[in-house]
C-alpha positions in Angstrom: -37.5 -14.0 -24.1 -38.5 -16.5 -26.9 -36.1 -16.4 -29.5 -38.8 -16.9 -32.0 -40.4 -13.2 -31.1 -36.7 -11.6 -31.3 -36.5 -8.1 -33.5 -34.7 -9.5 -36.8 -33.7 -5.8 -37.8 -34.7 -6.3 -41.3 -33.1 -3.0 -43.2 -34.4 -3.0 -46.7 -32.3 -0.8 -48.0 -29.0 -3.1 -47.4 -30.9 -6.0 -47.6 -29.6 -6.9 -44.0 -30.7 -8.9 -41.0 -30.7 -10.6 -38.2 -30.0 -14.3 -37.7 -30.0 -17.2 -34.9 -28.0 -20.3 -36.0 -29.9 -23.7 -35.4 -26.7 -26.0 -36.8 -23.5 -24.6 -37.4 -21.1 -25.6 -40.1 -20.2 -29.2 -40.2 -22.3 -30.7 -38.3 -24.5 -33.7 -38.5 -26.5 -32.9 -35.6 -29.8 -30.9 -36.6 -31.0 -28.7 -33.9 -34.1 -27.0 -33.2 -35.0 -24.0 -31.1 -37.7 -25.0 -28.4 -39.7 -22.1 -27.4 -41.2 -23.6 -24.7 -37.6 -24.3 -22.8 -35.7 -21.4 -24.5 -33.4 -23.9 -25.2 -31.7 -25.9 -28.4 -32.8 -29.5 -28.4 -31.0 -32.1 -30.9 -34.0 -32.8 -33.3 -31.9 -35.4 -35.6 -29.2 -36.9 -37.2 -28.2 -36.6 -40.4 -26.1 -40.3 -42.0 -22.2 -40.6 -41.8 -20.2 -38.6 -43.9 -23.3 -36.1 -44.2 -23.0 -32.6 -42.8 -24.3 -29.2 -43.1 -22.4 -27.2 -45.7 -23.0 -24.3 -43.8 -24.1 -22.7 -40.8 -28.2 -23.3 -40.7 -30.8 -21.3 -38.8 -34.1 -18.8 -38.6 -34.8 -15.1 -39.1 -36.6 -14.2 -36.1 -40.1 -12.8 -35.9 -41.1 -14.7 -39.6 -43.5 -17.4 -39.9 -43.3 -20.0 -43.1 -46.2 -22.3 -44.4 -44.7 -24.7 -42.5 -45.9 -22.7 -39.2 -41.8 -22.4 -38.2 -39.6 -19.1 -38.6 -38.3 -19.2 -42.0 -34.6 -21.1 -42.3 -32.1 -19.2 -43.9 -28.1 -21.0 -44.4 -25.7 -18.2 -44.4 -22.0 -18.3 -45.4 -19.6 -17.4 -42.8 -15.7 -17.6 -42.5 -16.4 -19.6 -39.4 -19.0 -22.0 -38.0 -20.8 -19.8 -35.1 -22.2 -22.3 -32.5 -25.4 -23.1 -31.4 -27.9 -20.0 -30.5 -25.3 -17.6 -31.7 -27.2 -14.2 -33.0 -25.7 -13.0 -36.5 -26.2 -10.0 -38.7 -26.5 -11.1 -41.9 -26.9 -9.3 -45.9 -29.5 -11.7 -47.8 -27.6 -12.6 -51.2 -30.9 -14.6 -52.3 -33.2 -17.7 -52.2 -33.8 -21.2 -53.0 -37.7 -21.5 -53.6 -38.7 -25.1 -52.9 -41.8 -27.3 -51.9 -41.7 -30.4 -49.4 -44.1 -32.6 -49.3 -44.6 -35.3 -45.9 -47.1 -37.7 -45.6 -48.7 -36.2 -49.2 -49.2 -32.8 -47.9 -47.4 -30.2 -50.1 -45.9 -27.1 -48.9 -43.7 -24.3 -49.4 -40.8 -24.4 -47.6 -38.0 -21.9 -49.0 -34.4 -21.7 -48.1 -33.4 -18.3 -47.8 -29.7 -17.4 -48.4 -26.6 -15.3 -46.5 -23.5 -14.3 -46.0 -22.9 -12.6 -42.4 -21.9 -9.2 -42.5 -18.7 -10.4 -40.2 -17.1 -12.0 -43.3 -13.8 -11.8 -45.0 -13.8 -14.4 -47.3 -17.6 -13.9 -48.5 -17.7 -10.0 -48.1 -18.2 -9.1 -51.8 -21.3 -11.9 -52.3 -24.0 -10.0 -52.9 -26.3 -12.0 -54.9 -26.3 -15.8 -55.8 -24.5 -14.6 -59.0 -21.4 -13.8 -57.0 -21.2 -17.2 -56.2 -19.9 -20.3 -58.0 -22.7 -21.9 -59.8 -21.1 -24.9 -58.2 -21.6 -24.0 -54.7 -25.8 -22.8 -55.0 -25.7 -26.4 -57.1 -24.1 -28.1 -54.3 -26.9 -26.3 -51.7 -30.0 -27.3 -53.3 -28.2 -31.4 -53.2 -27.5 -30.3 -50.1 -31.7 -29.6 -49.3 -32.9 -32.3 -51.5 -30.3 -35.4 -49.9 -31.3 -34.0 -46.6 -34.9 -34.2 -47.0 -35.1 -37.1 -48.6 -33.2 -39.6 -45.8 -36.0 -37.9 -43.6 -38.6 -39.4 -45.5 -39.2 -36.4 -47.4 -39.4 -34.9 -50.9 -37.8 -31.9 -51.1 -38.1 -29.8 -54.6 -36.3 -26.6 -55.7 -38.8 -24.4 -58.0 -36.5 -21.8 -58.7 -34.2 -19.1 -57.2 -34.2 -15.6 -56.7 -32.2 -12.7 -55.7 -32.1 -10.2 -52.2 -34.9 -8.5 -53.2 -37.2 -12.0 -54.0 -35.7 -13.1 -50.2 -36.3 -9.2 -48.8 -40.0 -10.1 -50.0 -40.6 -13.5 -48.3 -39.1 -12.0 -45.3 -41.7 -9.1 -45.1 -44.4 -11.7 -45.8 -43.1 -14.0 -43.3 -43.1 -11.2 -41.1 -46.7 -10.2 -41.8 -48.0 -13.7 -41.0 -46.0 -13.5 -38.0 -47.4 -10.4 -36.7 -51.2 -12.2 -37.7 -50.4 -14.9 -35.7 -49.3 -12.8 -32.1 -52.2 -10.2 -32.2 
């Protein structure tokens, strides 16, 4: 089964999904899903002493403007490894645009916490978390784009429900797509 196509559960009510990490916590090596294979192919590197601050993936069955499921970094006690399928409880969003080659898109970074998760269980919103730490994210975006030759620009943030709603659209042009 394509990964990409997989139910992501979406419960509106509890603001709760499902996720499939890409890059787990602490890594430098950036991988992709390949729907093609069905496999996890290393897609880049980031520099030394760069890592992802936390684990890094997709919500299954959405589509972005960038054509690709929509990426969502969630906080977990642990790093999960590659392919791993989490539930997660959307806590908000980083809107942002990227721009390549002078073509501007959308390309938002929803956030998590996984609902198997002592230390972050009572994050709810990006309120509940340090200022320091969402700060520290959006560098986090913004370096990581930029030693890939792009620019990467946060344009605001929202809460679970502004992430609950790029979900469902994600998941309507999704659907648009495989009909």
């Amino acid at each position: 089964m394509d990964l990409n196509s997989l139910p992501n559960h979406l419960d509106a009510k509890t603001f709760q999904c499902r996720a499939i990490v890409e890059t787990p916590k602490g890594r430098r090596s950036k991988f992709h899903y390949d729907a093609e294979s069905n496999l996890f192919s290393l897609s880049s590197m980031l520099p030394e002493g760069m890592v992802f601050p936390f684990d890094f993936g997709f919500i299954p069955s959405t589509l972005g403007e960038d054509g690709d499921p929509l990426d969502i970094l969630f906080l977990m006690d642990e790093p999960a490894h590659v392919g791993c399928l989490v539930d997660i409880r959307l806590v908000g969003i980083l809107e942002a645009q990227q721009t390549e080659q002078g073509k501007t898109e959308e390309n938002h970074r929803l956030l998590g916490v996984a609902m198997e998760s002592y230390t972050h269980a009572d994050v709810r919103s990006l309120a509940d978390l340090n200022k320091s730490v969402v700060d520290q994210i959006s560098h986090f975006f913004v370096s990581y784009n930029e030693v890939r030759g792009k620019k990467f620009k946060i344009t605001g943030q929202g809460g679970p429900r502004r992430a609950l709603a790029i979900i469902r659209q994600g998941m309507k042009t999704f659907s648009q797509k495989h009909e």
